[in-house]
C-alpha positions as CSV (number, residue, x, y, z in Angstrom):
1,X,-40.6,-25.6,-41.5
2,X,-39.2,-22.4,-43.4
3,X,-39.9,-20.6,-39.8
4,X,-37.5,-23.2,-38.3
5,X,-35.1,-23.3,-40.8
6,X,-35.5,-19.0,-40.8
7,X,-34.9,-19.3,-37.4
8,X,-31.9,-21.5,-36.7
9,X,-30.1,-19.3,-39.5
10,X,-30.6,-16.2,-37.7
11,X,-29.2,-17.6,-34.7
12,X,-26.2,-19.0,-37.2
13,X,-25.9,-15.2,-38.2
14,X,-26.0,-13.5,-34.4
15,X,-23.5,-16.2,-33.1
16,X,-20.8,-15.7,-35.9
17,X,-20.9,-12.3,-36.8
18,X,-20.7,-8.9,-34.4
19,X,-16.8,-9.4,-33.9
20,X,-15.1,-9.8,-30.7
21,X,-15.9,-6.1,-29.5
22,X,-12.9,-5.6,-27.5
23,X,-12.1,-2.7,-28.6
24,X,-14.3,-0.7,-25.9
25,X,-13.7,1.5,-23.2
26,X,-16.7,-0.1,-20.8
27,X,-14.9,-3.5,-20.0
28,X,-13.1,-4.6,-17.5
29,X,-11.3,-8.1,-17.0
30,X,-10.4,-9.4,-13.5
31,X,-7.4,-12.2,-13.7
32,X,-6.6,-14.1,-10.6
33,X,-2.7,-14.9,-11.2
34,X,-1.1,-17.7,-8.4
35,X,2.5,-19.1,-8.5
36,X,3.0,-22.8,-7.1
37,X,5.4,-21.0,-4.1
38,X,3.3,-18.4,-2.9
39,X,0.4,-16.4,-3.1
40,X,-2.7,-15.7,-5.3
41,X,-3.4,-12.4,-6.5
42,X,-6.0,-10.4,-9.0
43,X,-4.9,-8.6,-11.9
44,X,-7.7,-6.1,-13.6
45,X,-7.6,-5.2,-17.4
46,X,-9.3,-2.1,-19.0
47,X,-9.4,0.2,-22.2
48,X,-9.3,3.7,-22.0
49,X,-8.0,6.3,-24.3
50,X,-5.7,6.1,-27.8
51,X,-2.1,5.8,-28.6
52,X,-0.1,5.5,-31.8
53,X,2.4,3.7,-32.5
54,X,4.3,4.7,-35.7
55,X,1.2,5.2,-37.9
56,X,-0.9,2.2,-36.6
57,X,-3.9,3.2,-34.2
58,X,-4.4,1.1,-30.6
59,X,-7.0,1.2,-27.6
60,X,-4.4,2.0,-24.9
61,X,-4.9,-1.1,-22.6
62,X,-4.1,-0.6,-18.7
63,X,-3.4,-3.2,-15.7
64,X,-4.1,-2.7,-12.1
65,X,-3.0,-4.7,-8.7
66,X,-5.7,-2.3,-6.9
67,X,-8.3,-4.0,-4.7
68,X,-10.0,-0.5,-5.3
69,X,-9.1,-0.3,-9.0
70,X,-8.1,3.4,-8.4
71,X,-3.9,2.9,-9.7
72,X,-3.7,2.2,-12.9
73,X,-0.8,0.8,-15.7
74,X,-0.5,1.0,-18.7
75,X,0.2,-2.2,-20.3
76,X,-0.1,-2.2,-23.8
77,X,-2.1,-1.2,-27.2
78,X,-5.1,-3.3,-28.6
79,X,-6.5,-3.3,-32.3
80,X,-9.0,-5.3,-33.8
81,X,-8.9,-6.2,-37.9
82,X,-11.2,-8.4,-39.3
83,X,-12.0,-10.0,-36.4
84,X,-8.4,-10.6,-35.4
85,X,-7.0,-9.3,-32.6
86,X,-3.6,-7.8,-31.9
87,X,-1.9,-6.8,-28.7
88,X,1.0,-4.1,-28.6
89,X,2.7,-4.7,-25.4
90,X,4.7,-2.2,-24.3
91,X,6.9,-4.1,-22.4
92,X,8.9,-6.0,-25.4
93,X,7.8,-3.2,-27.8
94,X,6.4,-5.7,-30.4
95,X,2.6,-6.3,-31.8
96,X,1.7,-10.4,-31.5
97,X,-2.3,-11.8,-33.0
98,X,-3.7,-12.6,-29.6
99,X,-6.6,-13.8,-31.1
100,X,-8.0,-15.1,-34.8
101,X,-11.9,-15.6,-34.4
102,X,-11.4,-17.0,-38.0
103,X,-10.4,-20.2,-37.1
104,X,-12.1,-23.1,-38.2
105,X,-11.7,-26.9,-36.2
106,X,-8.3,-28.5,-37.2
107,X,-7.0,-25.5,-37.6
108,X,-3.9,-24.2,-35.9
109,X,-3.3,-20.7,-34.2
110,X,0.3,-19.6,-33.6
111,X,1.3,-16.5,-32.3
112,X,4.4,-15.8,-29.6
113,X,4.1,-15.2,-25.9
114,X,3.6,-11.3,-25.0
115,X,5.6,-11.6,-21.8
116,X,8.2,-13.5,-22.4
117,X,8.7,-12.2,-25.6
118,X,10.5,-15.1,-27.2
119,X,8.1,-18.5,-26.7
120,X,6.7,-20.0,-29.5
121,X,2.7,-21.0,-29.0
122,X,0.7,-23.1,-31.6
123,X,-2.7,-24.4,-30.1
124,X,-4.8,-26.7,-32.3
125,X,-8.8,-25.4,-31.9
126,X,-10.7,-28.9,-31.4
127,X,-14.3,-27.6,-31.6
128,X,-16.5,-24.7,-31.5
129,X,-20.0,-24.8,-29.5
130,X,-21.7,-22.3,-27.5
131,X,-22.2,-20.8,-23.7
132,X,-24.7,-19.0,-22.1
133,X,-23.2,-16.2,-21.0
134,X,-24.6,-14.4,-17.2
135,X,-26.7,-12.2,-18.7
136,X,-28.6,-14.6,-20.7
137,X,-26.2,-14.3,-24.6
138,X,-25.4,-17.1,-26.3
139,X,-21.6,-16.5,-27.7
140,X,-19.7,-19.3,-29.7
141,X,-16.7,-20.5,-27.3
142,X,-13.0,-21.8,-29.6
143,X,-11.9,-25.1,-27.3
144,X,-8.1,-25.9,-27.9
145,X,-6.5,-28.8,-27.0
146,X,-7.9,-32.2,-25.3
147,X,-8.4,-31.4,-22.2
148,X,-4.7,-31.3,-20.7
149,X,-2.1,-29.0,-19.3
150,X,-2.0,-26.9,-22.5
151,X,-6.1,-26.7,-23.0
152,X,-7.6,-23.4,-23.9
153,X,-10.8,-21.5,-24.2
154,X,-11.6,-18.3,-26.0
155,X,-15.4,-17.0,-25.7
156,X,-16.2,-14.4,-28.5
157,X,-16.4,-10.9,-26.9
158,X,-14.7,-12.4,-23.7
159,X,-11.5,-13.9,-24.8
160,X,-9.6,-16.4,-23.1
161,X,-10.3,-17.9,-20.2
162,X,-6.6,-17.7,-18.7
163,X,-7.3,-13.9,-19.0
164,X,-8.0,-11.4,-21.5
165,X,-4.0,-11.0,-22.4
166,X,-2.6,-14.8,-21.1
167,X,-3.1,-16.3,-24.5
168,X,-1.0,-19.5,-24.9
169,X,0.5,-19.3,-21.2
170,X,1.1,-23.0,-20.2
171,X,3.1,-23.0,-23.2
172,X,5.8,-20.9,-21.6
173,X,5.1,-20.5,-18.3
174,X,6.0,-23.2,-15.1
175,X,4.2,-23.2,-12.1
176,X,2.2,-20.2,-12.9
177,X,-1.6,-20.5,-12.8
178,X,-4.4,-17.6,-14.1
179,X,-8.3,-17.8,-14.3
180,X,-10.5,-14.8,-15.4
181,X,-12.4,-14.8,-12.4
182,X,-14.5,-12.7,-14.0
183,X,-15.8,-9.6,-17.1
184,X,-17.9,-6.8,-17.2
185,X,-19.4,-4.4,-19.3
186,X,-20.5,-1.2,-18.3
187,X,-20.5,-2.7,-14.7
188,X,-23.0,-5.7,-15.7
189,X,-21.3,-9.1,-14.7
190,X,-21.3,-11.0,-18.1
191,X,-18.8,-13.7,-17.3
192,X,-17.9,-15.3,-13.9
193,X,-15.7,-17.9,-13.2
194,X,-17.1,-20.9,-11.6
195,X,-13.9,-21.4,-10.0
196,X,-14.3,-18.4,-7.9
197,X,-17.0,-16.8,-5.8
198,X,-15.4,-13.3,-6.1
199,X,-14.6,-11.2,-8.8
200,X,-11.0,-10.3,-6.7
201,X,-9.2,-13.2,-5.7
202,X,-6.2,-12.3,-3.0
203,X,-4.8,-15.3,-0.8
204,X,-1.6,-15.3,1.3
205,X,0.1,-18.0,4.0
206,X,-0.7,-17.5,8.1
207,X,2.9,-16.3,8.3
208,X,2.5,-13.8,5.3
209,X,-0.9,-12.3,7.1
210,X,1.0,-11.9,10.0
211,X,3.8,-10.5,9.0
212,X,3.1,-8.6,5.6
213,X,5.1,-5.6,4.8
214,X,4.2,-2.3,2.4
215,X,7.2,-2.9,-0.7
216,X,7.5,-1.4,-4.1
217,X,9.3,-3.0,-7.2
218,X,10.3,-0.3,-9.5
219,X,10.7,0.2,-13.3
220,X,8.6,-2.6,-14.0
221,X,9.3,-3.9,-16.4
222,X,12.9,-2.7,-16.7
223,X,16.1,-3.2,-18.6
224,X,19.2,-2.9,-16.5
225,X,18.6,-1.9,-12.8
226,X,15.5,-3.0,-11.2
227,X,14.8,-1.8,-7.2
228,X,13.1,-3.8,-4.5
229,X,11.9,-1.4,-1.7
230,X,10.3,-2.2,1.8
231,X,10.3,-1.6,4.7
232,X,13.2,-2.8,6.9
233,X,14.1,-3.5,10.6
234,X,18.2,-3.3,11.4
235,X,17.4,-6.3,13.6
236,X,15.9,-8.7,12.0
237,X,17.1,-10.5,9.1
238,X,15.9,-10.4,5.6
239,X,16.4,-11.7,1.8
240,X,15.4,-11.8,-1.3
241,X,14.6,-14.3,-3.7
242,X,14.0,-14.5,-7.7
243,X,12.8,-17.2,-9.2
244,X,12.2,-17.6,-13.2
245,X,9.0,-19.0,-14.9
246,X,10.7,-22.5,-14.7
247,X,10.6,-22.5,-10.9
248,X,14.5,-22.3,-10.9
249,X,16.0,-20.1,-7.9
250,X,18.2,-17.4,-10.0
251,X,19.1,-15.0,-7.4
252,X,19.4,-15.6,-3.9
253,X,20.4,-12.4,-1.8
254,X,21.0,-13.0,2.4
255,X,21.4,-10.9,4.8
256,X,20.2,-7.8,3.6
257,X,21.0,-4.4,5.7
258,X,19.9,-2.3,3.2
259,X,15.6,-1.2,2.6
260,X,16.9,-0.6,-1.3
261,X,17.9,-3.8,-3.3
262,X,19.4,-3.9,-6.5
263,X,18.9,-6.1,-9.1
264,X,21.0,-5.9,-12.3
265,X,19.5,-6.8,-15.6
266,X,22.5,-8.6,-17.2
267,X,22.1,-11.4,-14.4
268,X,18.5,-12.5,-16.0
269,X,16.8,-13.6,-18.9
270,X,14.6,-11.7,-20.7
271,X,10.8,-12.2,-19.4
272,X,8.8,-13.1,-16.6
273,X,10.4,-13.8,-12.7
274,X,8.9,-13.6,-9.6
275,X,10.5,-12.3,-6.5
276,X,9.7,-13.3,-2.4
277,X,10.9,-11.0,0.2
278,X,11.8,-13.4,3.7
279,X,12.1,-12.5,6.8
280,X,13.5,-14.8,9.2
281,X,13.2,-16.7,6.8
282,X,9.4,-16.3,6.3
283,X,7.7,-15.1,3.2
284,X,6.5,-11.5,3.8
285,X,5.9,-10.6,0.2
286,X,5.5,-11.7,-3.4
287,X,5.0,-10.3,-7.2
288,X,6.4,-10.3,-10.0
289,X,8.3,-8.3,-12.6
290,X,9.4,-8.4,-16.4
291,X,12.9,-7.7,-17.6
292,X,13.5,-6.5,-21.1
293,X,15.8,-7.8,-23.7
């Protein structure tokens, strides 16, 4: 009997304690990312490096749209205190908690959204249990919510399963739909979606295969002037279309005759938008960009 009760206390012990261990630079996090209008695309997250910011220490954290994973981003800053963890995103320039592996059931976790910069998120954690993880762990896994639209998951040493940075998303995002498709440490798989056979997740329309053009949005994110480039035939027609996370069309530019479009910050909100380029009226591309207060 003590054996038992030795052993079910050690495995109390291993499943609450060893932190989060983010902060790492042999992890990578694949996010497939799809808006309700277009197409689906994969997002990878890794650490690598330091920064500083004022006196406080971060993990640099970097983003990539690269099937190959060769361009990288960077994104923001990530630092780990008492097994919190806080993101710096360089985007808004401010540090939010993206996670609290402190919390206890009926407790509530409120932080605000990194992206758009200005939406308050409060999720209530329901339960903690356990998952077998792919290479056989056993981590504790924080459930939010009762199972509808706003439902989370955080698995310790994984994070959440919207994505590594999405914390508290479906709070302040419309139409907008992430998975981590799946994580992995010094190249071992140790979390894979069910959701998805792939670790990268790219889907487009017939029309878009057909039709797809090479583009580039640039500064992203950006204050006052952001560029849309691609390339551009005199006779055919194109336009552009921006769209904010509430699925309301914000900027509608026809009959473009130019391969350089302008878009001017002080006609947007601060935040997320996505952005399709048409021609003859069909979608040839999609993305997204953030625009800074």
């Amino acid at each position: 009997m003590k054996k038992s009760i030795s052993f079910l206390l050690l495995m109390t012990l291993a499943l609450s304690s060893g932190g989060q261990n983010f902060i790492q630079e042999n992890q990578t996090w694949n996010v497939v990312e799809c808006i309700n209008f277009g197409s689906c695309i994969t997002l990878s997250y890794k650490m690598t490096g330091d920064t500083t910011v004022g006196q406080i220490e971060y993990k640099k954290l970097y983003v990539s749209s690269d099937t190959a994973m060769i361009n990288w981003s960077i994104f923001g800053g990530i630092r780990e205190v008492d097994d919190r963890v806080f993101l710096y995103h360089f985007g808004s320039m401010t540090e939010k908690i993206l996670y609290d592996f402190n919390l206890l059931p009926g407790d509530t976790f409120a932080t605000i959204n990194h992206i758009t910069g200005n939406c308050p998120v409060e999720l209530q954690l329901t339960s903690i249990d356990t998952v077998y993880l792919q290479n056989g762990e056993i981590r504790q896994r924080f459930n939010f919510g009762n199972g509808g639209f706003n439902e989370e998951q955080w698995i310790v040493g994984v994070g959440s399963l919207n994505g590594f940075v999405n914390v508290g998303l479906y709070f302040c995002w419309f139409d907008y739909y992430v998975n981590l498709s799946c994580y992995h440490v010094d190249g071992e798989l140790i979390y894979q979606s069910p959701s998805y056979n792939d670790c990268l997740v790219y889907t487009v329309g017939v029309e878009e295969k057909e039709t797809a053009i090479k583009h580039s949005v640039y500064p992203n994110p950006f204050s006052r002037e952001l560029v849309i480039e691609f390339d551009h035939n005199p006779l055919q027609s194109y336009s552009i279309q921006i769209i904010n996370t509430y699925g309301h069309l914000v900027i509608d530019k026809n009959d473009i005759l130019s391969e350089k479009v302008f878009i001017y910050g002080d006609r947007l909100s601060s935040g997320i938008h996505f952005y399709r380029i048409l021609k003859e009226g069909n979608v040839i591309a999609t993305g997204k960009f953030v625009k800074n207060e």
